[in-house]
N, C-alpha and C positions, 0 to 999 in steps of 0.2 A: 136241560142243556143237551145240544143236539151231541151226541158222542160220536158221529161218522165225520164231524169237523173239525178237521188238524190242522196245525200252522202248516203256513206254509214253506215249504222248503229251501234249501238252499239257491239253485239253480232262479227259482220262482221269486226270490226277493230283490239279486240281483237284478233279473232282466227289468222290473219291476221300478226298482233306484236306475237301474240306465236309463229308460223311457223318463224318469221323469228331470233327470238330470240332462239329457240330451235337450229336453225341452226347456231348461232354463237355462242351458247356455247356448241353444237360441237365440232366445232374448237377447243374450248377452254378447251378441256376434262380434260388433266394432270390439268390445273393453277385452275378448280373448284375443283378438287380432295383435291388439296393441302391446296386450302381454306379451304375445310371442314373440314379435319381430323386437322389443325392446332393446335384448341382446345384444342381438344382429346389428342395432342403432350406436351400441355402446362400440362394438368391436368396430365398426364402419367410422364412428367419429374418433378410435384411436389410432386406428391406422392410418387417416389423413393426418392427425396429427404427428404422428410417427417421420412422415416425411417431411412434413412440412420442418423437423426439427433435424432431421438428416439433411433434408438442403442447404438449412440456413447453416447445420454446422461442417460444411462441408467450403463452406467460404474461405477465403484464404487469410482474412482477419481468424478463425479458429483454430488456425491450424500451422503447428511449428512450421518456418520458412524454410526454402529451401533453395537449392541452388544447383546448374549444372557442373559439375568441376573436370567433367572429361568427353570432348565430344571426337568423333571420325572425321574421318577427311570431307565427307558431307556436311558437317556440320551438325551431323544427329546427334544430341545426348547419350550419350553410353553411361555414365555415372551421374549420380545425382545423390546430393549431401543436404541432411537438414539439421540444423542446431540454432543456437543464438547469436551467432553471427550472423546468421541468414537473417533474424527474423526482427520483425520492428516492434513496439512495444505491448500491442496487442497481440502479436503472434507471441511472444517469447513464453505466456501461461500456459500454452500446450505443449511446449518442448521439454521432453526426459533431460535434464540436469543434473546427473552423479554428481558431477565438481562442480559445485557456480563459482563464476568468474570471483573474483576479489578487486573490489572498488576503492578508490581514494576517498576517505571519508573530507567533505566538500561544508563550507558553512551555507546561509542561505542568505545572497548577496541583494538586495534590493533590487529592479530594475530601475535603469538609468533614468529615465522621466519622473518616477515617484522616492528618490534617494530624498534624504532630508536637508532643506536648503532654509534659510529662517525667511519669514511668514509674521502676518500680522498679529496672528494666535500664538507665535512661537518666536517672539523676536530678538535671542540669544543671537550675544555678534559672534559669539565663534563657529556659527552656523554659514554652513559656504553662502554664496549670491546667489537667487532665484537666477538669475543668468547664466549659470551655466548647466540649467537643464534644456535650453536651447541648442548645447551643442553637443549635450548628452555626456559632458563630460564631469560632472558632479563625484567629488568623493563620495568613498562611503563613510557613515559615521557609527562609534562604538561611544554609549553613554558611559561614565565610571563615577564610583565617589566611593565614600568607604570615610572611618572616622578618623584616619591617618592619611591625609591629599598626598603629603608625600612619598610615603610608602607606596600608597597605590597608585600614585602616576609612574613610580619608578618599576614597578612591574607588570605595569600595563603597556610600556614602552616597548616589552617585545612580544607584543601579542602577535606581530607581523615579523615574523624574524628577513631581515633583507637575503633577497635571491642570491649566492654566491656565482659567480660565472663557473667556477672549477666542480658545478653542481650533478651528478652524475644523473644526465636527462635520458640516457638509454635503458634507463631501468626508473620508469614512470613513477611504479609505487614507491620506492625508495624516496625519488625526488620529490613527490609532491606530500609525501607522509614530516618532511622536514621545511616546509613552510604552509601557507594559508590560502588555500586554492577557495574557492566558490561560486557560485552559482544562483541564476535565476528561474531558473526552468523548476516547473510544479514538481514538486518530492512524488515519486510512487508509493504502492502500498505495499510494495517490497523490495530488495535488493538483490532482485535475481539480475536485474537492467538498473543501471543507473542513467536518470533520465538525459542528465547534464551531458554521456558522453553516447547517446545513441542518437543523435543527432546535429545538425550544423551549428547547435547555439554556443557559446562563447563562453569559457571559462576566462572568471576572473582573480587574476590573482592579486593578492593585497601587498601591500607596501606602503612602507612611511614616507618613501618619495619613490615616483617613478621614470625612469630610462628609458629612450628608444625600445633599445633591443630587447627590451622585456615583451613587447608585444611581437607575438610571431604566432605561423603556425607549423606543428608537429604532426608527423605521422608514425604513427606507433602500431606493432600488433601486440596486443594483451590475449595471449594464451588462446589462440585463433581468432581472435575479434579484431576487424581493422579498426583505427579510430585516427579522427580527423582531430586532432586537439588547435582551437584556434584557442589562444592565451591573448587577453587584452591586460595590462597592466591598470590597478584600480586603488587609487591613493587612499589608505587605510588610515581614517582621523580621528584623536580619539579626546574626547570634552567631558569636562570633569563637571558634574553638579553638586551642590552643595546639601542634598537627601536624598535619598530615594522618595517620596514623595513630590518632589520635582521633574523624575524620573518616569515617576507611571501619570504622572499628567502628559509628560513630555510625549511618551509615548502613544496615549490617549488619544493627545489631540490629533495625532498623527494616524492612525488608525483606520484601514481602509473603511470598513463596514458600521465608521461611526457618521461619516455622513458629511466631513468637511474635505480641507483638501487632503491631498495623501502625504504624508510625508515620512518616511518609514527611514528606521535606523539597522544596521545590522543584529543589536544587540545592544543589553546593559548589563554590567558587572557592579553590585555591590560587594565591597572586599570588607565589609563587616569589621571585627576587632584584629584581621590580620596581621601578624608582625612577619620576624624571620624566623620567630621560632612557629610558627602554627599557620594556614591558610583555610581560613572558611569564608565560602561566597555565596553569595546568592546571583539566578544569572536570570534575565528577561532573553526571553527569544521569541520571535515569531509564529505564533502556531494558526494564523491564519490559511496555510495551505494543510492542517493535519487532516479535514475531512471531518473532524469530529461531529457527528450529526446522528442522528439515526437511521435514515437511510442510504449513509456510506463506510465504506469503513477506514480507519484511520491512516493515515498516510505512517511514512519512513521520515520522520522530522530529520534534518541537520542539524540535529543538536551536538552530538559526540564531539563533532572538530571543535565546536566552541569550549567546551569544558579543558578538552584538551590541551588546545592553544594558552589558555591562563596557568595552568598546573606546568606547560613546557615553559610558559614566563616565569615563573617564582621560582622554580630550582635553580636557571640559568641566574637568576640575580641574586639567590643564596648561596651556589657554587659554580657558579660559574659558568661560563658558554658553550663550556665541554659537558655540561651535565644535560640530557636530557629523555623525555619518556616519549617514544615515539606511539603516534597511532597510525599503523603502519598501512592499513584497510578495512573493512567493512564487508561482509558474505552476508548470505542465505544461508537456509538449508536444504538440501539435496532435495531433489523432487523427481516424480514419475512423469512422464509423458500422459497427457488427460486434454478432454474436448471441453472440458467444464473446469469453472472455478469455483473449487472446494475450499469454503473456509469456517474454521470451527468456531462458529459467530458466538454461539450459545455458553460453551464449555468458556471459551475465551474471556466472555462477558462476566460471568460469575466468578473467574481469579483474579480478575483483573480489577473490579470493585469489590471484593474481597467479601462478597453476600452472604458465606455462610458463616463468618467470623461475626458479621453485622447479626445475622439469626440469634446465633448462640449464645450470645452477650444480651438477649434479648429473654432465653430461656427456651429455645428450639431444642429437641434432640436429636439428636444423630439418625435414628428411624427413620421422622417422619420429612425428614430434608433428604433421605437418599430416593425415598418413595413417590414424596412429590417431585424433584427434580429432573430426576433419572428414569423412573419409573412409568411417568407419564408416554416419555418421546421412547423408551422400549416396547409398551405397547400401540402408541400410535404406528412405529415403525414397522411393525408385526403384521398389522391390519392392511397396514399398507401397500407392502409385498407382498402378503395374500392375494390381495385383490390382482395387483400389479403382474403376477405369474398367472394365477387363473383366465383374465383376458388376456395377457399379453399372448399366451401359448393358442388361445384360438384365433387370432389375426397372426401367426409367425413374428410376433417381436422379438429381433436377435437378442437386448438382454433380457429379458425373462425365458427365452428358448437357454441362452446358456448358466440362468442360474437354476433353472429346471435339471440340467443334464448333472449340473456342478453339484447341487446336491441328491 
């Protein structure tokens, strides 16, 4: 062995690995190119996207309405106000709301063309004449039965309590929280806006029988919000069947989404073993506008006035017409002003079907439900924003630049 030959050195391996590294990425010219600029690719395809979501959300569908309330002798705007009076039903999800207004809770009235009129599938004579959805003037109908007819006709009788003229209409809620207002216009999926009165459509109000002067229109302001209330008068009828199985046929048949004609009822009341000394019901209502699907989410049914209305009939026919429970309105809860609609689909979805009740009765523990459930969307979230701040900070995206600073 030659002893005058020594590894070689530090310097000497290096240049060594360079040369022969320079030379296979060479080779490799295009696949480093493509590496490098990838970045550059990502940050360039989030910053068009950036705008692209700043434009759209700069639209005036996203954004609370607003309005001039003070201009100069030119004509200039000087002041300028935005809230839910300004704004139309799309606008109103981005408007700051500390107070939300307070609603007349409304039942859900049929529209006039599709009320229930008797039909060859349905041919009950106490069912109004197919004729008069020609002139659009069709009552509306309430099904009832119950194992006592006369009981429960007799407290089905003030489901509609009749309008009093001496009725104080300058104080809307008061007035319409003490009779049976309703409505056909589609429920929202919340009650920051009530849809019935952000618009020219018609409230109807119910009655055993109807009077000229019951149809009129009002102008009201409800705690800064102008409202055009037109009031049409809508004969409130109400048909006793002899089961409820006659009831959910009846209903059935009528049924938009089952494929025949439409013939739709307000509602059905089963008054079960009710006397005077006890009241339990069972109530049908319409949840064809709830939204219930999977890819929506569920509306604000008009259910409440319904329950209401039966509970204010039975006390009035047990004590009297001086006795009664008012449901005075209907709210939201307070909300921040935001360009997006935030809703807690997930959290929501699991109380609401009661999933971890279902687990445990099953033999889940406590652990491995707070880990899969929770634990999943903490770290997906994590990753997320990671990512989200590290690009967003080298193309300047304003939120990730101020959750950078923030924390």
């Amino acid at each position: 062995m030659d002893s005058r030959r020594r590894p070689a050195g530090f310097l000497t391996q290096a240049n060594a690995l360079l040369r022969k590294n320079l030379c296979l990425q060479k080779r490799n010219l295009k696949t480093n190119i493509g590496i490098t600029i990838f970045p550059i690719l990502i940050c360039v395809l989030l910053l068009v996207l950036q705008n692209i979501i700043n434009n759209e959300l700069d639209k005036p569908k996203y954004n609370c309405g607003c309005a001039c309330v003070d201009t100069d002798m030119y004509g200039t705007c000087r002041k300028r106000e935005c809230g839910v009076q300004y704004s139309t039903l799309e606008q109103v999800w981005s408007c700051a709301i500390p107070s939300p207004p307070r609603w007349p809770a409304l039942i859900q009235v049929p529209q006039p063309q599709f009320r229930a009129v008797r039909t060859v599938s349905q041919p009950f004579d106490d069912l109004p004449d197919p004729s008069c959805r020609d002139s659009l003037s069709c009552p509306a109908s309430v099904l009832i039965t119950g194992k006592d007819r006369g009981f429960a006709e007799s407290v089905a009788g003030g489901l509609f309590p009749v309008f009093a003229p001496t009725l104080n209409v300058t104080d809307y809620l008061d007035a319409l929280s003490r009779i049976v207002v309703g409505s056909d216009t589609i429920p929202g999926y919340t009650q920051l806006v009530e849809p019935a009165f952000s618009s020219s459509d018609t409230l109807y109000l119910l009655q055993p029988q109807c009077v000229p002067f019951l149809s009129q229109t009002i102008s009201y302001n409800a705690r800064g919000i102008p409202l055009q209330l037109n009031i049409q008068c809508v004969e409130g009828v109400l048909l006793w069947r002899e089961s409820t199985s006659v009831i959910n046929d009846e209903l059935l048949k009528g049924y938009i989404q089952r494929g025949g004609k439409t013939n739709e009822f307000i509602a059905g009341y089963d008054f079960l073993s009710s006397t005077e000394y006890g009241l339990g019901i069972n109530v049908w209502y319409n949840s064809t506008y709830g939204g219930k699907t999977a890819f929506s989410f569920i509306a604000a049914l008009r259910v409440p006035r319904l329950v209401n209305a039966v509970s204010n009939a039975y006390l009035k026919y047990i004590r009297g017409p001086g006795m009664e429970v008012l449901l005075e309105y209907v709210k939201d809860m307070p909300k921040v002003g935001t360009s997006y609609r935030v809703m807690l689909t997930y959290l929501v979805y699991e109380k609401q079907q009661k999933l971890k009740i279902m687990m445990k009765m099953q033999g889940l523990k406590d652990g491995p439900y707070w880990m899969i459930s929770y634990g999943y969307f903490f770290v997906l979230s994590v990753v997320y924003m990671t990512f989200f701040v590290i690009f967003g900070s080298l193309i300047g995206n304003e939120l990730s630049q101020f959750i950078h600073e923030y924390s």
